[in-house]
C-alpha positions as a LaTeX table, in Angstrom:
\begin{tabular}{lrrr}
\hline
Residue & $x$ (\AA) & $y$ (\AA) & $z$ (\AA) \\
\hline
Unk1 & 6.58 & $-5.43$ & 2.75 \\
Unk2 & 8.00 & $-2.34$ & 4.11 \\
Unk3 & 8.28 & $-0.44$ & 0.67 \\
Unk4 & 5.03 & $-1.30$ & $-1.13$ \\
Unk5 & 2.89 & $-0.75$ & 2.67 \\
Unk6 & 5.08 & 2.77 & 3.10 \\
Unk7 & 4.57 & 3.63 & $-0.85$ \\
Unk8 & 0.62 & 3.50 & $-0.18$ \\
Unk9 & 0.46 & 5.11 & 2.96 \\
Unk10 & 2.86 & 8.38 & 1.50 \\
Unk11 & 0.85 & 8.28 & $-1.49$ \\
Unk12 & $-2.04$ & 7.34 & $-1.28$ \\
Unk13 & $-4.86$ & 5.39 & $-3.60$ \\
Unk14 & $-5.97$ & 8.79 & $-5.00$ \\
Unk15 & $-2.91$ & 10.61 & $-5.05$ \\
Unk16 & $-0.91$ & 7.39 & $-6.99$ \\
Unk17 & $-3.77$ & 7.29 & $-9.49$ \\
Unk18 & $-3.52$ & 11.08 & $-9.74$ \\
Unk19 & 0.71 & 11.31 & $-10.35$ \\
Unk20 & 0.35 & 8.44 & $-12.71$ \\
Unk21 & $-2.00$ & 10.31 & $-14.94$ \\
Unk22 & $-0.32$ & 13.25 & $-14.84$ \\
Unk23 & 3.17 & 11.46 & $-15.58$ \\
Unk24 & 1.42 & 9.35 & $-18.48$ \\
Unk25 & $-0.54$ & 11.78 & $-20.62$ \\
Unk26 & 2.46 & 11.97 & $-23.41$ \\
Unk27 & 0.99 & 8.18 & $-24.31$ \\
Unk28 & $-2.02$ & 7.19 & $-21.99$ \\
Unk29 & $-5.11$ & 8.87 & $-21.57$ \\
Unk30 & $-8.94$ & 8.89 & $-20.87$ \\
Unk31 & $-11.12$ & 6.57 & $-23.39$ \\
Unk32 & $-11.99$ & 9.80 & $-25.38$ \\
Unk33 & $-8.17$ & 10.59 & $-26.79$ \\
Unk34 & $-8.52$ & 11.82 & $-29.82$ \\
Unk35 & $-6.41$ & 9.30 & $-31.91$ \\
Unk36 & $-9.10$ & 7.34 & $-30.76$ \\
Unk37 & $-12.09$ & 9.04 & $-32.69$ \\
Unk38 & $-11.78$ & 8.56 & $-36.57$ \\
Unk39 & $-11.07$ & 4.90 & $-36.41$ \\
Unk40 & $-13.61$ & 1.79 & $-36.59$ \\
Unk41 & $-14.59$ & 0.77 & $-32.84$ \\
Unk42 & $-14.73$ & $-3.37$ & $-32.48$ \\
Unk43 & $-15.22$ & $-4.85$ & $-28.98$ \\
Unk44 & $-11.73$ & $-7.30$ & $-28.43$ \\
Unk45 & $-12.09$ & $-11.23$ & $-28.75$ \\
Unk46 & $-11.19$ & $-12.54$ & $-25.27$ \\
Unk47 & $-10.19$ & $-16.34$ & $-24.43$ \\
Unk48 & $-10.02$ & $-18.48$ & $-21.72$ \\
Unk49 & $-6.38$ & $-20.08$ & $-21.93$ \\
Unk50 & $-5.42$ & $-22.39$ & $-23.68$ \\
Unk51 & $-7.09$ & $-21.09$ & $-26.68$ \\
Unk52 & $-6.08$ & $-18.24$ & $-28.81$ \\
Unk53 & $-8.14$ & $-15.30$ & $-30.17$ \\
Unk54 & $-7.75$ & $-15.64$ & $-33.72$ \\
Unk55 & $-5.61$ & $-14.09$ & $-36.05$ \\
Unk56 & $-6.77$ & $-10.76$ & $-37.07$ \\
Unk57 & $-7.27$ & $-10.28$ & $-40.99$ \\
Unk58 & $-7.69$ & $-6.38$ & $-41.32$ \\
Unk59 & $-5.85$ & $-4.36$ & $-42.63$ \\
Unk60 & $-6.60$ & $-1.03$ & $-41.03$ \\
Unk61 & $-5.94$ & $-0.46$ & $-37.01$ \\
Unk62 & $-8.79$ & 0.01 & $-35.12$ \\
Unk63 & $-10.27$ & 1.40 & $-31.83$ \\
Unk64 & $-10.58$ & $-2.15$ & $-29.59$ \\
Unk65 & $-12.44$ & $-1.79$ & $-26.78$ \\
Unk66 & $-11.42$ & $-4.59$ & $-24.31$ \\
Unk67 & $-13.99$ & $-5.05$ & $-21.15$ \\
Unk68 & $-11.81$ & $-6.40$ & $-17.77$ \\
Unk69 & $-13.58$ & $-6.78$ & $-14.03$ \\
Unk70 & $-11.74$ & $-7.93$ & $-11.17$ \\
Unk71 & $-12.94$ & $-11.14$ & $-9.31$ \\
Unk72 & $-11.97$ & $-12.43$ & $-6.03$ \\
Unk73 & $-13.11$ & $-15.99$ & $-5.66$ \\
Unk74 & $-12.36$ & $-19.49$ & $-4.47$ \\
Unk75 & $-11.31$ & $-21.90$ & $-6.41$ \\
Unk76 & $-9.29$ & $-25.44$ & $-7.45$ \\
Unk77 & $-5.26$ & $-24.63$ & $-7.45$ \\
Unk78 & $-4.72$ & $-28.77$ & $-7.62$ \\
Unk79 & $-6.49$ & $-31.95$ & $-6.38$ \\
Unk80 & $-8.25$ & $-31.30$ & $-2.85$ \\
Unk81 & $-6.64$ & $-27.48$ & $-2.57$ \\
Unk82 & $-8.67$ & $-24.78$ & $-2.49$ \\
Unk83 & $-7.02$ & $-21.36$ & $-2.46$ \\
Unk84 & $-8.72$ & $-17.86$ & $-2.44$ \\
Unk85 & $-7.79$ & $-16.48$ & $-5.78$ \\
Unk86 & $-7.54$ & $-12.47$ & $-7.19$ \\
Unk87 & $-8.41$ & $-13.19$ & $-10.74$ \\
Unk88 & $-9.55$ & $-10.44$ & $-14.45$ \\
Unk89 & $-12.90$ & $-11.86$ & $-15.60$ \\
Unk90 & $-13.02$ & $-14.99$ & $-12.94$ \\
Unk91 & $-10.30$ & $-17.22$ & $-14.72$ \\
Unk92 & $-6.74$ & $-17.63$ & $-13.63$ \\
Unk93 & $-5.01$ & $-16.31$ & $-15.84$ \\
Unk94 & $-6.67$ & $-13.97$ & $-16.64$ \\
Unk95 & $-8.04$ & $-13.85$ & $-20.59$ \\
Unk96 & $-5.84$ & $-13.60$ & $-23.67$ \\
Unk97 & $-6.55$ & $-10.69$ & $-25.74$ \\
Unk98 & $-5.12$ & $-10.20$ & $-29.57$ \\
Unk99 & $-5.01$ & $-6.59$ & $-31.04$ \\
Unk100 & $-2.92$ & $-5.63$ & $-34.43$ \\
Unk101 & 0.36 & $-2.46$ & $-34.46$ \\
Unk102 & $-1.29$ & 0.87 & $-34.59$ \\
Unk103 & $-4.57$ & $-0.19$ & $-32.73$ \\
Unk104 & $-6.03$ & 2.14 & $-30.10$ \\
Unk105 & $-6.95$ & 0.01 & $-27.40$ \\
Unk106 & $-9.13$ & 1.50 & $-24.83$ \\
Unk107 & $-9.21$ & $-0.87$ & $-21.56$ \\
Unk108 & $-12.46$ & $-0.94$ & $-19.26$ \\
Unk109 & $-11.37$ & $-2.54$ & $-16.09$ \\
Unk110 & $-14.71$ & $-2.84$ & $-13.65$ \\
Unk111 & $-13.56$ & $-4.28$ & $-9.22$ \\
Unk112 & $-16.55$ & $-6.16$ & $-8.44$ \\
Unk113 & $-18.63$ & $-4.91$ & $-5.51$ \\
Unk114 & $-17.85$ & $-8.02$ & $-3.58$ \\
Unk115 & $-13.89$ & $-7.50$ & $-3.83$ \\
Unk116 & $-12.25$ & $-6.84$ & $-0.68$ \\
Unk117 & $-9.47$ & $-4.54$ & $-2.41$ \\
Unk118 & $-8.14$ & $-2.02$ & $-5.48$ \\
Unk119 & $-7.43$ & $-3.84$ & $-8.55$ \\
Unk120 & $-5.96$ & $-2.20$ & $-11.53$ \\
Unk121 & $-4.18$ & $-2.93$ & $-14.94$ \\
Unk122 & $-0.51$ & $-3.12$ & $-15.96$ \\
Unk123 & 0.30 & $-4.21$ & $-19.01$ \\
Unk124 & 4.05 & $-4.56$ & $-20.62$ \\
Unk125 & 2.40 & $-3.64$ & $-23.88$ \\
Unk126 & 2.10 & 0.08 & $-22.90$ \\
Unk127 & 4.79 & 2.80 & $-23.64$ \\
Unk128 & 4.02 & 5.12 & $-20.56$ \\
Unk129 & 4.69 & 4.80 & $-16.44$ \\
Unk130 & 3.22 & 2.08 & $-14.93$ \\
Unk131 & 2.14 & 0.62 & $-17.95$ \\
Unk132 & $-1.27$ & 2.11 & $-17.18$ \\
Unk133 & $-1.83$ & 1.00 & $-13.42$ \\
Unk134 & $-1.94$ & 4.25 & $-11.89$ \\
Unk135 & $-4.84$ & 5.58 & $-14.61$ \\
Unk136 & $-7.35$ & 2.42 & $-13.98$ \\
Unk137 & $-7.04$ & 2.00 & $-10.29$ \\
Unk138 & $-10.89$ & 1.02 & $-9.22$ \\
Unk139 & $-11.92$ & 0.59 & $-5.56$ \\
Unk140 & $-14.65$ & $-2.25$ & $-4.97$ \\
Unk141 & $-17.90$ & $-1.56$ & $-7.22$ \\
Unk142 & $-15.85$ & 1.22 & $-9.24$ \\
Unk143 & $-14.64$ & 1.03 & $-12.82$ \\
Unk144 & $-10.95$ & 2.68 & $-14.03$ \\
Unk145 & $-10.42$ & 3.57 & $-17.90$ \\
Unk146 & $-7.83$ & 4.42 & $-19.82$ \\
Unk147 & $-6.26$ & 4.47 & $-23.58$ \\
Unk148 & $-3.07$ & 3.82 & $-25.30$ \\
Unk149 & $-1.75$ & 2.80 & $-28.90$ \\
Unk150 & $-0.26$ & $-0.27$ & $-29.53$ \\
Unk151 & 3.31 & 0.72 & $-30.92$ \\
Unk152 & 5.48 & $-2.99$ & $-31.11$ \\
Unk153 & 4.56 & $-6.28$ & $-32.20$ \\
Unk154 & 5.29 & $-9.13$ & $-29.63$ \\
Unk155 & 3.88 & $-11.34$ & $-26.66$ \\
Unk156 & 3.27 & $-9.25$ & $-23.52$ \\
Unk157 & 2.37 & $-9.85$ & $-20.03$ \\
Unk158 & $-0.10$ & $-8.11$ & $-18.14$ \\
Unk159 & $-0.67$ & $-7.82$ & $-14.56$ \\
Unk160 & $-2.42$ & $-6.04$ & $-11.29$ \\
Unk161 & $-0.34$ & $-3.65$ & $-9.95$ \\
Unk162 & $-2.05$ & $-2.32$ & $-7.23$ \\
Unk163 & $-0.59$ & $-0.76$ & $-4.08$ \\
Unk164 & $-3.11$ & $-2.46$ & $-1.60$ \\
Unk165 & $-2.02$ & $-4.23$ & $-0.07$ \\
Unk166 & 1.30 & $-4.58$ & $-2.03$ \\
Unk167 & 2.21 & $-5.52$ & $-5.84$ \\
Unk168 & 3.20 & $-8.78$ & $-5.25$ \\
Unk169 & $-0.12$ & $-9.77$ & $-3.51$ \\
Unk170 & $-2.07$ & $-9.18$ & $-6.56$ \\
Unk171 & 0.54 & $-11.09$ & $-8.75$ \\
Unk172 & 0.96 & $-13.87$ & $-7.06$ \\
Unk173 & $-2.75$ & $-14.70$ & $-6.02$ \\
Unk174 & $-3.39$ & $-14.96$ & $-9.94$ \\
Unk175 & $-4.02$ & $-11.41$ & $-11.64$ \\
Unk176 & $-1.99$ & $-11.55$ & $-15.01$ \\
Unk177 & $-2.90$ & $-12.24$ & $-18.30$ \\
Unk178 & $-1.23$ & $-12.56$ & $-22.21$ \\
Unk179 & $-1.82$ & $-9.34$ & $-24.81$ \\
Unk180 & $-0.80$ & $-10.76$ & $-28.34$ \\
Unk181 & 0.26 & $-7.56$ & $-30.30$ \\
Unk182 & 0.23 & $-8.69$ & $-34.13$ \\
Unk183 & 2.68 & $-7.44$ & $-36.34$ \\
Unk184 & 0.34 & $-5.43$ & $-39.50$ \\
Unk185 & 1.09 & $-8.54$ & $-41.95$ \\
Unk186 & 0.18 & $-10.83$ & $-39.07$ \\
Unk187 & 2.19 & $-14.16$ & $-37.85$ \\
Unk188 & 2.55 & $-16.99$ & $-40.33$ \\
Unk189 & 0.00 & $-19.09$ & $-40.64$ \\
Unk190 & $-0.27$ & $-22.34$ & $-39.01$ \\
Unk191 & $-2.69$ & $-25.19$ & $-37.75$ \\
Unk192 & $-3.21$ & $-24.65$ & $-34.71$ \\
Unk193 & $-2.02$ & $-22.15$ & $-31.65$ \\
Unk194 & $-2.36$ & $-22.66$ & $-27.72$ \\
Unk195 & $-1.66$ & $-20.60$ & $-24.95$ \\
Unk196 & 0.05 & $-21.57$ & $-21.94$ \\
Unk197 & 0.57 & $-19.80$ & $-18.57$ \\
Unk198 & 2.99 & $-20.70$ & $-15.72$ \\
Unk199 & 3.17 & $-19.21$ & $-12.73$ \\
Unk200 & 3.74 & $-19.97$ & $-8.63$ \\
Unk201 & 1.97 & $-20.43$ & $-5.90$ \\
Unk202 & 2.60 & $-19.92$ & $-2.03$ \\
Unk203 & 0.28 & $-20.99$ & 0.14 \\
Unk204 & $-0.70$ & $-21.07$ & 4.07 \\
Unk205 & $-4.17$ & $-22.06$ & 5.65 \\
Unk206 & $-6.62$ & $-19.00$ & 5.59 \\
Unk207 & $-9.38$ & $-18.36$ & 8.35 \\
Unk208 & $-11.83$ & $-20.26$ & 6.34 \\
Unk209 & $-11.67$ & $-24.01$ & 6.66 \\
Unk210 & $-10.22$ & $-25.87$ & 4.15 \\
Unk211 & $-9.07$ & $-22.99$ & 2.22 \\
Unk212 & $-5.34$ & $-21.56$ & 1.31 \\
Unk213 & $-4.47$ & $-18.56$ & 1.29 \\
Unk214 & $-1.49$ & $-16.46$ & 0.05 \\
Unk215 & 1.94 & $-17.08$ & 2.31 \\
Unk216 & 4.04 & $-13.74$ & 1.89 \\
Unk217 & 6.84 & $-14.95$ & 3.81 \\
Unk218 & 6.87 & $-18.03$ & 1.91 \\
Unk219 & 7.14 & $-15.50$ & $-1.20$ \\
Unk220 & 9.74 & $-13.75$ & $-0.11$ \\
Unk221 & 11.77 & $-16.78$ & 0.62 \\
Unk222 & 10.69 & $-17.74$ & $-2.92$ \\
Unk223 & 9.74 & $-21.58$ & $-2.02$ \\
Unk224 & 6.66 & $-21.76$ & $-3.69$ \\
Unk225 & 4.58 & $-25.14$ & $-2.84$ \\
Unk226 & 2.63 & $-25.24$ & $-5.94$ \\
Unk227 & 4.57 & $-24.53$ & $-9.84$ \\
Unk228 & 1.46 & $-25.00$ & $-12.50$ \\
Unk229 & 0.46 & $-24.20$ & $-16.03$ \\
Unk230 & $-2.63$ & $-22.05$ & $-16.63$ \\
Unk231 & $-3.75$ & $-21.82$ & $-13.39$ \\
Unk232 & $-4.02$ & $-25.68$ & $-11.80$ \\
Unk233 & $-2.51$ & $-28.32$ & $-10.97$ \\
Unk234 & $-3.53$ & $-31.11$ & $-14.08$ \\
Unk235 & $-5.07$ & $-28.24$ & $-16.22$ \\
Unk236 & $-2.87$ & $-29.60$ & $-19.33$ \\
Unk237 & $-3.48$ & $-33.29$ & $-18.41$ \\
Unk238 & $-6.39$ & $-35.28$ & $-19.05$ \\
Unk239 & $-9.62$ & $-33.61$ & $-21.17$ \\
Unk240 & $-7.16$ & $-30.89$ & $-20.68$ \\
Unk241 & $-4.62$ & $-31.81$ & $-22.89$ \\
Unk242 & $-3.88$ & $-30.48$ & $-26.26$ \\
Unk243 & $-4.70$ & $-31.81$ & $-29.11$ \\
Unk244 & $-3.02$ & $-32.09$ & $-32.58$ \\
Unk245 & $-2.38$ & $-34.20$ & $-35.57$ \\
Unk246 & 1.06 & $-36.00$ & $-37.01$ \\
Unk247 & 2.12 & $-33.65$ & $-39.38$ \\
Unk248 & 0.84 & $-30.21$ & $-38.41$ \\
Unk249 & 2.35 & $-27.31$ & $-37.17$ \\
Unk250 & 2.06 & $-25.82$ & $-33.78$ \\
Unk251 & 2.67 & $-22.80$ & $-32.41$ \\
Unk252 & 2.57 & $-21.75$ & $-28.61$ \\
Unk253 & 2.15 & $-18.21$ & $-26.68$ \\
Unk254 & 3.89 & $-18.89$ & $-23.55$ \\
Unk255 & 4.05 & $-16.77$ & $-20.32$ \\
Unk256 & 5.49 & $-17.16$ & $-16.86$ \\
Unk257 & 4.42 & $-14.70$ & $-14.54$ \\
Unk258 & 6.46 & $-16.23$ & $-12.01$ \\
Unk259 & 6.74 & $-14.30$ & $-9.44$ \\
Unk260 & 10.11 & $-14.95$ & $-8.94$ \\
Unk261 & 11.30 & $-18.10$ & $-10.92$ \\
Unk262 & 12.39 & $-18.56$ & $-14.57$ \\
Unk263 & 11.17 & $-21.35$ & $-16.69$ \\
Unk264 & 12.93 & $-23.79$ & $-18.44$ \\
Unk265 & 10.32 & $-24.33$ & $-20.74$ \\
Unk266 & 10.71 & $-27.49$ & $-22.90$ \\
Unk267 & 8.46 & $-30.47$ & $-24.33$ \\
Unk268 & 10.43 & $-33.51$ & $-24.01$ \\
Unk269 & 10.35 & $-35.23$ & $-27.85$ \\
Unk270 & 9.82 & $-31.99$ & $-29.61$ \\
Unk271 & 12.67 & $-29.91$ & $-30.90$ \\
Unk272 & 11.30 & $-25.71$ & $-31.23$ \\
Unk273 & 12.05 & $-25.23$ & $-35.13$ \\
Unk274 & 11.66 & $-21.70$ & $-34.04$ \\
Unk275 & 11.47 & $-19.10$ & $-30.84$ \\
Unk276 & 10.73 & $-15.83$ & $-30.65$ \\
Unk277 & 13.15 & $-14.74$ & $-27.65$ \\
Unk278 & 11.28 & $-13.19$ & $-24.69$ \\
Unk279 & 8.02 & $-13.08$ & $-26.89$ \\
Unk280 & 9.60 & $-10.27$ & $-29.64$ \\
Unk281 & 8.16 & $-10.68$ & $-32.87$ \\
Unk282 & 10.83 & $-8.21$ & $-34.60$ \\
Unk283 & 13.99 & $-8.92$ & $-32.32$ \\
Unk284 & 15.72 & $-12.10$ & $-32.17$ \\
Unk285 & 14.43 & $-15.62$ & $-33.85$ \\
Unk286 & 15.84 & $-18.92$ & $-32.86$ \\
Unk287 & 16.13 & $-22.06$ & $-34.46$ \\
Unk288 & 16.21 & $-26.06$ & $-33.11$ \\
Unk289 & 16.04 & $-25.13$ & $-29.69$ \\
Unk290 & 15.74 & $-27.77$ & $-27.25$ \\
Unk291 & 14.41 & $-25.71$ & $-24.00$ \\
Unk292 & 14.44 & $-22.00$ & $-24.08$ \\
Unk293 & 14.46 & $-19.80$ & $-20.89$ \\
Unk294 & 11.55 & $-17.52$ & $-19.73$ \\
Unk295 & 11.93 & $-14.89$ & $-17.51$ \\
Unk296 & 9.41 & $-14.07$ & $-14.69$ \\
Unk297 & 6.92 & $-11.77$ & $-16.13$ \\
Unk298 & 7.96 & $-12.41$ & $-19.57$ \\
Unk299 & 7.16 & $-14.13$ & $-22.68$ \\
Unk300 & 7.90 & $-17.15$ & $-25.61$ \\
Unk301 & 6.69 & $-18.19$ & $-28.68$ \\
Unk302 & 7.56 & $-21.41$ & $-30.03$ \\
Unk303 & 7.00 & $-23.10$ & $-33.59$ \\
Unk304 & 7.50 & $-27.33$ & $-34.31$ \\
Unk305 & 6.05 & $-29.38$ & $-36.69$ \\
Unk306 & 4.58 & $-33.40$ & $-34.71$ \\
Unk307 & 5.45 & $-35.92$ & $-37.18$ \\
Unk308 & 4.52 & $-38.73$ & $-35.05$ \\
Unk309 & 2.08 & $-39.57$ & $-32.90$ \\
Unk310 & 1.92 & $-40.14$ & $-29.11$ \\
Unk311 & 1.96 & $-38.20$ & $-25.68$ \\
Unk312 & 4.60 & $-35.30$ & $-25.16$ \\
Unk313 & 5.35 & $-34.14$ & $-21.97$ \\
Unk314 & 5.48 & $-29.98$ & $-21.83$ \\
Unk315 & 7.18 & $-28.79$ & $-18.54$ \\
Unk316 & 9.48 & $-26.38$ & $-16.80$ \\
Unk317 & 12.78 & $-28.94$ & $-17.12$ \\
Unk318 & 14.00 & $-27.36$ & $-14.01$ \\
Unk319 & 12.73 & $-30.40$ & $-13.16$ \\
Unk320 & 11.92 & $-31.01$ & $-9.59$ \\
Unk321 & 8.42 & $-28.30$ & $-10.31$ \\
Unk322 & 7.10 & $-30.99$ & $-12.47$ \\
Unk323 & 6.20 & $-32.79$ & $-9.04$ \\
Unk324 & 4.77 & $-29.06$ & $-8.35$ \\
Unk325 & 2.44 & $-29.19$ & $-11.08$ \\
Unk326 & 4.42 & $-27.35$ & $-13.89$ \\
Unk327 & 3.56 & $-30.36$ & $-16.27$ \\
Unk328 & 1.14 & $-30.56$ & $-19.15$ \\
Unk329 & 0.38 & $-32.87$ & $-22.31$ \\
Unk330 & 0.38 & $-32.44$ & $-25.68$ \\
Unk331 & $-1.60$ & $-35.17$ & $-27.29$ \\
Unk332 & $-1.10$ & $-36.44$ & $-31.35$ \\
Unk333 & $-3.20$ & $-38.61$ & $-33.10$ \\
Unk334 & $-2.29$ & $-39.32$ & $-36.76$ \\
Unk335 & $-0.15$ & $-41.53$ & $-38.76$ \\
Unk336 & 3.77 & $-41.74$ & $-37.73$ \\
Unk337 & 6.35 & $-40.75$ & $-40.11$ \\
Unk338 & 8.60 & $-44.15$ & $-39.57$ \\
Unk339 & 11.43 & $-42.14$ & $-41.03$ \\
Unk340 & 11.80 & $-39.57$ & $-38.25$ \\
Unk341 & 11.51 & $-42.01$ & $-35.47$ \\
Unk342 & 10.99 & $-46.05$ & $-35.75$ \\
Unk343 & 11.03 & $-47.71$ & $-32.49$ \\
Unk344 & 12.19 & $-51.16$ & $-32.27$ \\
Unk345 & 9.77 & $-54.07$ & $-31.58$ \\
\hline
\end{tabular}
């Protein structure tokens, strides 16, 4: 608490903001940079996890305008908990966005008028310090802007990073998001892709009556109370669940903000016929992996092929968080292929 309350108060909101855009100009920049100006300007696809923007076709980069605001709300963390969230566009997590290598992507990030506090943007897919935080800090009912180019394929993370009243605050009350950067021939194509978010939560009655709030000393004694995928408790389970067909092939963007933990991320009946380590698209590839390890604020993506029908479990096999909430269900329909698994009557 000590460093992130003394690294405001020496700073400063303005000053931070200031030094970072100074520091950052090499690569980041006000939404007029000129790299920006001769390309075609498209407005990004956004989703609400667990669906995917789609895959984009062109073949040209492009300048993507992506529109952000910062929402403080209450809402649902699991069944009877309501806990006063810090959320980008009023889901947690926040939106998945998709741009393509070589795209200029020129972020708009407004803090709602309501909001108690600074909000800002840091995303992992930015070369340049503080991943852009310090160039769109926005006080309540203010907007922050800034540019950069898209330079490496991969899954990324993206977060709040704002000083007030400390980093982790703004993390671990819900304000982080995926950034799909495509590779310029795109993925391989497949039948269906989901998104999946896990991430902690510590929690401690707040003023208002029947409403959590964020524990910090619970955080930094890292004993969260709730573990969940994409934002609640049961958000995977249910009309939740994903859906698929025997046969088809699957691929899932998976992040885990943490805070603090890793995932063991596995689906118990599935084997991964291939993961893309820590979300690189380039670096290393695995193949028929059982459970494969995310860090906290990092990144998977996983390929299988269902060939038969039936409920699978997808969880953190670190096992005791699936009574957390770090559980979900992916659900296949579809005709079994008795060859690859024939239970006995």
């Amino acid at each position: 608490m000590k460093f992130f309350l003394g690294l405001t108060s020496k700073i400063g909101l303005t000053g931070l903001a200031a030094l970072t855009s100074v520091l950052s100009g090499a690569l980041l920049g006000p939404a007029t940079s000129g790299f920006a100006m001769e390309m075609a300007t498209i407005e990004a696809q956004l989703t609400t996890l667990p669906q995917v923007p789609a895959p984009i076709t062109r073949k040209n980069p492009a300048h993507v305008v992506v529109n952000m605001e910062a929402k403080e709300y209450v809402g649902t963390l699991a069944d009877g908990v309501k806990y006063k969230f810090w959320s980008f566009n009023g889901t947690v997590p926040g939106p998945m966005m998709r741009v393509r290598v070589g795209d200029t992507v020129e972020l708009r990030l407004k803090n709602h008028a309501d909001n108690k506090f600074p909000h800002n943007m840091d995303l992992h897919a930015v070369n340049g310090p503080g991943g852009g935080a310090g160039s769109n800090l926005a006080a309540p009912g203010k907007e922050g802007a800034f540019s950069f180019k898209a330079l490496n394929p991969g899954l990324y993370i993206y977060h709040c990073a704002s000083p007030v009243p400390n980093i982790p605050a703004h993390i671990a009350n819900g304000m982080y998001g995926l950034i799909l950067v495509d590779p310029p021939g795109g993925l391989p194509q497949v039948d269906h892709e989901f998104a999946i978010f896990q991430s902690e939560f510590f929690t401690m009655p707040s003023t208002e009556a029947g409403v959590m709030e964020l524990s910090m000393e619970k955080g930094l004694a890292e004993h969260p109370d709730h573990v969940v995928l994409n934002g609640k408790a049961g958000a995977l389970v249910g009309e939740g669940a994903l859906k698929a067909k025997a046969g088809e092939k699957i691929r899932l963007f998976v992040g885990n903000i943490g805070p603090n933990s890793t995932s063991s991320f596995h689906i118990i009946g599935e084997i991964f016929d291939t993961v893309y380590v820590e979300g690189s698209i380039e670096g290393t590839v695995n193949h028929n992996v059982q459970t494969t390890l995310i860090p906290a604020a990092g990144s998977t993506i996983v390929e299988f092929t269902v060939d038969v029908p039936g409920d699978y479990l997808m969880l953190d096999h670190s096992i005791f968080r699936v009574a957390k909430g770090a559980v979900g269900i992916l659900s296949v329909t579809g005709t079994p292929n008795h060859s690859i698994f024939n239970p006995m009557d």
